[in-house]
N, C-alpha and C positions, 0 to 999 in steps of 0.2 A: 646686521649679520648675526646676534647673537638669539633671533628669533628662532631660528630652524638648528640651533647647535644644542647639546646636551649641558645643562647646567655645569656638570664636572669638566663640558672641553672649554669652557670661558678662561676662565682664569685658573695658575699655579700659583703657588706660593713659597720661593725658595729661600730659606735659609743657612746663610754660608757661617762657615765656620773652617777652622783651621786649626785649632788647639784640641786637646785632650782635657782640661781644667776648664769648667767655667767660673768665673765670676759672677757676686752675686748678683749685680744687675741682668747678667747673662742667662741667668739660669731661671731670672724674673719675667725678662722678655721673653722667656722661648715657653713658658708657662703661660705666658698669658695671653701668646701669637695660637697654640691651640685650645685655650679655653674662650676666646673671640669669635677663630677662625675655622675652627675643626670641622665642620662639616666640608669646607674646600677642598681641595688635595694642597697638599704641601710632604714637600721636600726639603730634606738636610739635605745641604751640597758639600762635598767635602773632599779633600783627598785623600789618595786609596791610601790603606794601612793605618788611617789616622784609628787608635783605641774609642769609640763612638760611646762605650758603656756610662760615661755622665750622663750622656746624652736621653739615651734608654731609659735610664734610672727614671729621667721626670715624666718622661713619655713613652713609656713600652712598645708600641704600635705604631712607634717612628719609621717613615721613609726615608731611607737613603740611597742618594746619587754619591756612592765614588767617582771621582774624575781625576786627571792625572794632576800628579801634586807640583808639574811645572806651572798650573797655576795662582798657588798661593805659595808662592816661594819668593815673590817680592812686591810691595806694595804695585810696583810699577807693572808686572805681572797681571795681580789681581786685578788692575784696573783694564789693563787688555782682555782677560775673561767676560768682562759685560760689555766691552765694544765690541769685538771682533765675533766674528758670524758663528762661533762654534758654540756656547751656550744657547744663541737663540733659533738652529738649528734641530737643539739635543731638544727644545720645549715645542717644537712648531705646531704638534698639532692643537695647541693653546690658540686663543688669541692675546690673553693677554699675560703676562708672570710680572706678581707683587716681590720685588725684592724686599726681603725681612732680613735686615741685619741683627746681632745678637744686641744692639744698642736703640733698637725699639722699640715704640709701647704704641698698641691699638686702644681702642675706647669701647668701640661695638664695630657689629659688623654692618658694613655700607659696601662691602667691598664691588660688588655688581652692579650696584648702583654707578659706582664709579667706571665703572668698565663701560656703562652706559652712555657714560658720555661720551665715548670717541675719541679721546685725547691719545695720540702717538707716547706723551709723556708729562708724568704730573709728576711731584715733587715740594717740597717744604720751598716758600717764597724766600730767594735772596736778598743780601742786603749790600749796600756798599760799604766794603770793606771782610764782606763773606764772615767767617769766624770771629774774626776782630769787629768787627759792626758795630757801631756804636748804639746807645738804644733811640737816636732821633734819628739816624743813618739814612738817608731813601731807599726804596725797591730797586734792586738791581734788574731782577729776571726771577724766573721761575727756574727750581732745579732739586738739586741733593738727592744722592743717591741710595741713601742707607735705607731709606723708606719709601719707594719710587714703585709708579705702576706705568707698566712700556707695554707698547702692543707692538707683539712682538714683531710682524709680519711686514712693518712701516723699520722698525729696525734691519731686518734682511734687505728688503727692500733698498737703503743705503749704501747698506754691503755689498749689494751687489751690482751696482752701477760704477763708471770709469769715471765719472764726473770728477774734474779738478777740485781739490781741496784748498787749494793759494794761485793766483795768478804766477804764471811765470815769471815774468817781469819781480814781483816781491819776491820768489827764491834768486834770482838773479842778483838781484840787492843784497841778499841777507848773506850769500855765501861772499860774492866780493869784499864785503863790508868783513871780513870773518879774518881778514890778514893772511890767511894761507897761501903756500906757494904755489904756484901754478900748478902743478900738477896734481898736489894735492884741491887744489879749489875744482881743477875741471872736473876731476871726478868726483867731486862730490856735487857737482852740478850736475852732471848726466845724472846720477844716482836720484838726486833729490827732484829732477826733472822726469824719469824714469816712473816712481812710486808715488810722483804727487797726486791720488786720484783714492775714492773715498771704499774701491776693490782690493781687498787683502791679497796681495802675491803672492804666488806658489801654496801654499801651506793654509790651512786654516787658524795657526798657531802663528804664524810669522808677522811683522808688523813691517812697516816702511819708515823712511827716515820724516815724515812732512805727514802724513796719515796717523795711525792708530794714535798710538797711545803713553805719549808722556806727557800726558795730562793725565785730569782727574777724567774718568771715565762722563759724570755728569758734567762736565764742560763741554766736554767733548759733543754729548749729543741737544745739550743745551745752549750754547754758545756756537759752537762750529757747524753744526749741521745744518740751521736753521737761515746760516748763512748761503748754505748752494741748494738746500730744499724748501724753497719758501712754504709748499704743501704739507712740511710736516709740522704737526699740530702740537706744538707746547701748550698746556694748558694755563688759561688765562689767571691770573693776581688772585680775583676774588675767589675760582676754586681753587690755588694752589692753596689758601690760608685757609681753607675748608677741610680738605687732605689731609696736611698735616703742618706741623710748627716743625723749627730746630732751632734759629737764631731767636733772639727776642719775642720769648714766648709770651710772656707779660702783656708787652704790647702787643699783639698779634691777637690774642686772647681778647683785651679790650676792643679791638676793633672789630672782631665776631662778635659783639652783643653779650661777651661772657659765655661763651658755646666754644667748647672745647670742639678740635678738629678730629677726623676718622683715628689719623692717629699721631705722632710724635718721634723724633730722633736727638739724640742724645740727651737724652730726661736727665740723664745723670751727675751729667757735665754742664746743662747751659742752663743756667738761673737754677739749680734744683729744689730751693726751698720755693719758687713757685709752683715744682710740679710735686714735691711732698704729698699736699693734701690730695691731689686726684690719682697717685701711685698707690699712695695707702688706702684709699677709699674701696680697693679694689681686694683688701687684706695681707698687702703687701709692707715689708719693713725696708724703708730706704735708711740704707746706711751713707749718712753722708761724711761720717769721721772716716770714711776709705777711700774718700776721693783722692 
């Protein structure tokens, strides 16, 4: 597909934000997301009215998408923005949008490369027990969202099919099981039987009680979808650890051969003294007496 397209309609690169202040790792990733990636397009997302000038400061020639600030007004919110069809609508004539949280770090640019592949959705490898993971833990699945490349057009695509998200029969259980009084259980039966289906009702903005999103957004398309689209393409172990690290980066690292991945989520937070020497290699000062 991306033969007959214009280098610039491949991929975006959006990063969100929500504060006015950044932090100093924040202001190191977003330094070093256009010193990687600059020739891309890339977009600050953010809500309207937010004061942007930190922003500017590091990057003068910064893009900005305001969008409405019901989206980052609650964790559970924000993770509705990267499921529900209205962010990947605003990007469509893309094929693919890297999401770049202020909490990651790239290496170089592979990024078309990656696009190359075809993957619906790549991500840092999980583990069992997710954040808490221990460092012998086994491979859970592929996911995480803070550094994630989605094509986009496989995301609508979801969106906009009726397709069941839970068997009947399992909301019939769960709401019984729930102690409610009748009247209150039936309707929350018809309701939860009503919006069980993987198509946003009414609104582009709106969720359903059994659909969107109170989950983490990358559960969501990495554990739940993959369950009623077997066609969408999670990308496999050995590229997700190629991608990028977030849990057990040490080990991850060891089992690349010592080859750091494209890129990295939360460097700051998980093992930092292992990513010290390849943050500062870069001319960067981790302060790790702020964690």
């Amino acid at each position: 597909m991306q033969n007959h397209r214009k280098i610039s309609d491949i991929v975006v690169i959006l990063i969100f934000a929500h504060k006015e202040r950044l932090e100093w790792h924040e202001a190191i990733a977003l330094k070093q997301c256009f010193r990687i990636l600059g020739k891309h397009p890339i977009k600050l997302v953010c809500p309207r009215g937010l004061n942007i000038q930190a922003y500017r400061n590091i990057v003068p020639e910064l893009e900005v998408d305001f969008i409405p600030a019901k989206w980052f007004s609650s964790r559970l919110n924000y993770n509705r923005l990267k499921i529900l069809p209205f962010l990947y609508h605003r990007y469509a004539q893309y094929e693919y949008m890297l999401t770049y949280e202020l909490d990651a770090f790239v290496f170089r640019d592979e990024l078309l490369d990656w696009c190359a592949k075809g993957w619906d959705y790549i991500g840092a490898p999980w583990f069992e027990g997710f954040d808490c993971a221990r460092p012998d833990a086994p491979f859970l699945g592929v996911g995480n969202s803070g550094f994630s490349l989605r094509r986009i057009q496989a995301m609508i695509q979801v969106r906009n099919t009726w397709r069941l998200v839970q068997e009947p029969a399992h909301i019939i259980k769960e709401v019984r099981s729930s102690g409610r009084g009748f009247v209150r259980m039936t309707a929350a039966m018809v309701k939860w039987l009503l919006f069980n289906n993987f198509h946003p009702p009414f609104t582009p903005a709106n969720t359903n009680l059994v659909n969107p999103a109170n989950i983490h957004d990358d559960c969501f398309w990495c554990l739940e979808v993959p369950k009623r689209f077997p066609a969408f393409k999670i990308a496999s172990l050995d590229d997700a650890k190629r991608f990028s690290f977030e849990v057990n980066p040490s080990r991850l690292y060891a089992e690349c051969g010592g080859l750091l991945p494209f890129g990295c989520h939360k460097w700051m937070n998980v093992e930092p003294e292992f990513w010290r020497e390849h943050i500062e290699s870069f001319g960067y000062e981790m302060l790790l007496s702020e964690q």
